[in-house]
C-alpha positions in Angstrom: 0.6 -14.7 34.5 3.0 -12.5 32.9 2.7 -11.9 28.9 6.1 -11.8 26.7 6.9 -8.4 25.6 7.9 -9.3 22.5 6.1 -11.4 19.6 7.4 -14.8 18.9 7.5 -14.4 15.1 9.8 -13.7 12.3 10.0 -10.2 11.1 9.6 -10.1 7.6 9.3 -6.4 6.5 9.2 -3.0 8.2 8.4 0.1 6.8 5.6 1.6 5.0 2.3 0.3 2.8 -0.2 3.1 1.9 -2.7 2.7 -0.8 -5.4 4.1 -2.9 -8.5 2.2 -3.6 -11.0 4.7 -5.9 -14.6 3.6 -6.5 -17.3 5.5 -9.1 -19.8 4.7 -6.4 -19.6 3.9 -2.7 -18.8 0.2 -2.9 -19.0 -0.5 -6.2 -16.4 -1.8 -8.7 -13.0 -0.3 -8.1 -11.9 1.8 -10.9 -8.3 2.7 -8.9 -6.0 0.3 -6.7 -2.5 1.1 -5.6 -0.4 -0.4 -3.7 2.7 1.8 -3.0 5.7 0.1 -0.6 8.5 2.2 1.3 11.1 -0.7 2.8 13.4 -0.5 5.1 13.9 -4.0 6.2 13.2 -7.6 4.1 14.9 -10.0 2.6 14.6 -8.1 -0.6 16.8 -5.2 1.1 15.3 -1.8 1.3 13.8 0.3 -1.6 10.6 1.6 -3.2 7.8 -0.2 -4.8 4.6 1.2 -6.5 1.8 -1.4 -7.5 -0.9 0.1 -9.8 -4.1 -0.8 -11.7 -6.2 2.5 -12.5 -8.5 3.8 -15.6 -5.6 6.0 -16.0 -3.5 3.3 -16.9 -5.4 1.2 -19.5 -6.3 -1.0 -16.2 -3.5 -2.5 -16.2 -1.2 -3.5 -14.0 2.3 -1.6 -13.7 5.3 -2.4 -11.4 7.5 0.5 -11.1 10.5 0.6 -8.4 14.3 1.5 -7.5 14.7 -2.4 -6.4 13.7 -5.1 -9.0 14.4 -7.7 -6.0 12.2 -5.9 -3.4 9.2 -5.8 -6.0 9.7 -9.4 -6.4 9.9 -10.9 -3.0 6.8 -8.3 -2.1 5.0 -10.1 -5.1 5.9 -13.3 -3.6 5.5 -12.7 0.0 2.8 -10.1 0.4 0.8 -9.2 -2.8 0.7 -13.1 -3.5 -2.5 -13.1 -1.0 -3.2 -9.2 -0.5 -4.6 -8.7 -4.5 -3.5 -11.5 -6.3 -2.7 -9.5 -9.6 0.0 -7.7 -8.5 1.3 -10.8 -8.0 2.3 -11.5 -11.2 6.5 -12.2 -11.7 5.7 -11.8 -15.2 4.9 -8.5 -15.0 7.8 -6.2 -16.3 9.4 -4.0 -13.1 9.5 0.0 -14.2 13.1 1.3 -13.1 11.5 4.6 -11.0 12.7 7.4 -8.6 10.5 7.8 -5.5 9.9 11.0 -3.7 7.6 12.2 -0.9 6.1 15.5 0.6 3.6 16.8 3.0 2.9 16.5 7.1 0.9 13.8 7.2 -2.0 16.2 8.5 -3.0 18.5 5.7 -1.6 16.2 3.3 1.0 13.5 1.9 2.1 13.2 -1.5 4.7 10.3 -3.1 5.5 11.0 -6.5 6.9 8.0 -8.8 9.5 9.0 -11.9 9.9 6.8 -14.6 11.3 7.3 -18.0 7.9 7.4 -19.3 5.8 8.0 -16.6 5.0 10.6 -13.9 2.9 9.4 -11.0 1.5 11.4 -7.8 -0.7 9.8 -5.5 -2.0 12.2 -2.8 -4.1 11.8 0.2 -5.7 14.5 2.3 -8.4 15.3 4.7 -7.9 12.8 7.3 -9.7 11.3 10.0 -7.9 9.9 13.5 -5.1 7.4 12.9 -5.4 4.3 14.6 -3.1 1.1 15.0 -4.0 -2.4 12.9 -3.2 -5.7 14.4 -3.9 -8.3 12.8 -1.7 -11.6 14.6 0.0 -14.4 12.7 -2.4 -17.0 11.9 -5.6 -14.8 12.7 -6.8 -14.8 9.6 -7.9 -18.0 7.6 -5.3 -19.2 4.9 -2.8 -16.6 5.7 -0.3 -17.4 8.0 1.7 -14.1 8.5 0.6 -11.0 10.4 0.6 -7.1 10.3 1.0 -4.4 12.3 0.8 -0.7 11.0 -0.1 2.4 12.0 -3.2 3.7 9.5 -3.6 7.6 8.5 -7.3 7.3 6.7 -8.1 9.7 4.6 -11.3 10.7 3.0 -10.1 12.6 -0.4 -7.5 10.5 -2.4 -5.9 11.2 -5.8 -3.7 9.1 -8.8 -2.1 11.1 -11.6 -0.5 10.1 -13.8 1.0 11.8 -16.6 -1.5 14.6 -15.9 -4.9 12.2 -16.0 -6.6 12.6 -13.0 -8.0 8.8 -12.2 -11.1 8.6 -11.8 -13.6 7.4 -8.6 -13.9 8.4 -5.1 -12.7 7.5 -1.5 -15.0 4.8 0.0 -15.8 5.5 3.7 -15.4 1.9 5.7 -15.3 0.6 9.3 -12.1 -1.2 10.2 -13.1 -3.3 13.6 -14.2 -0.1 16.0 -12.7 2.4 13.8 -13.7 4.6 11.7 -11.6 3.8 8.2 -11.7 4.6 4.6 -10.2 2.9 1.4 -7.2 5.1 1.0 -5.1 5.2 3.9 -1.1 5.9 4.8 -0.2 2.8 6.3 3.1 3.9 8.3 5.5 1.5 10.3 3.8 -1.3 9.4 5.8 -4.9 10.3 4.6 -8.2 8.5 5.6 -11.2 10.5 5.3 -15.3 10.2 5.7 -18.0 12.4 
């Protein structure tokens, strides 16, 4: 029996997901979640989105990107079933400049630019990447799919505007692999059927 080298269904966005989840304690209620998109193929076009609830920013949501259309389809799309609240269309989309540094071993760093906001999330001490698949349909009530390549780190941190958000990096098991909640998530695909 030979296997199709290919997978049957529809690519829906490549490029980039990495995101910050802070804690005050291992487990507990998170005090930080980002969600920070770099796209360079959906049906939004390509562009920059940064999602963001943190004690640094009244825990609130804030939508900031360089493509109001990306940020909504993502909304629709993805963040519909990934954390509901950035999900919200009537959330107002933050016009932002997006910038990266770093190797990807010491460190990464994206930096989000707004009118009234300055934004760094960086990640840093990492442990062994290792590749996600999850298969269209695999999981219950979600029809689409992801593969992406995940960078965990152990140390993560949001400013913004010079307030360091508060919480720590929760340590966490992903199948076999050894996982955390702040990872670079780097040529990851969604598909559906």
């Amino acid at each position: 029996m030979t296997t199709s080298p290919t997978d049957p269904n529809q690519v829906r966005m490549t490029g980039e997901n990495s995101f910050i989840r802070l804690s005050r304690q291992d487990g507990a209620l998170q005090t930080t979640r980002t969600s920070h998109w770099r796209v360079l193929l959906s049906p939004g076009g390509q562009g920059h989105v940064l999602f963001m609830k943190s004690d640094v920013a009244n825990d609130e949501v804030r939508v900031y990107s360089d493509n109001i259309a990306l940020a909504r389809w993502l909304q629709e799309e993805i963040e519909s079933f990934l954390f509901p609240e950035f999900a919200d269309q009537t959330l107002p989309v933050v016009d932002a400049v997006f910038n990266r540094s770093g190797d990807g071993k010491s460190f990464w760093t994206e930096t989000v630019e707004s009118d009234e906001d300055s934004i760094s999330l960086t990640w840093h001490d990492f442990l062994e990447p290792y590749m996600l698949v999850v298969p269209a349909g695999s999981v219950s009530g979600r029809t689409h799919g992801v593969y992406s390549c995940f960078v965990p780190a152990r140390k993560a941190q949001l400013t913004v505007n010079g307030m360091v958000a508060v919480g720590e990096v929760s340590q966490e098991m992903r199948g076999d692999k050894p996982s955390s909640s702040a990872c670079l998530a780097w040529s990851e695909t969604w598909v559906r059927p």
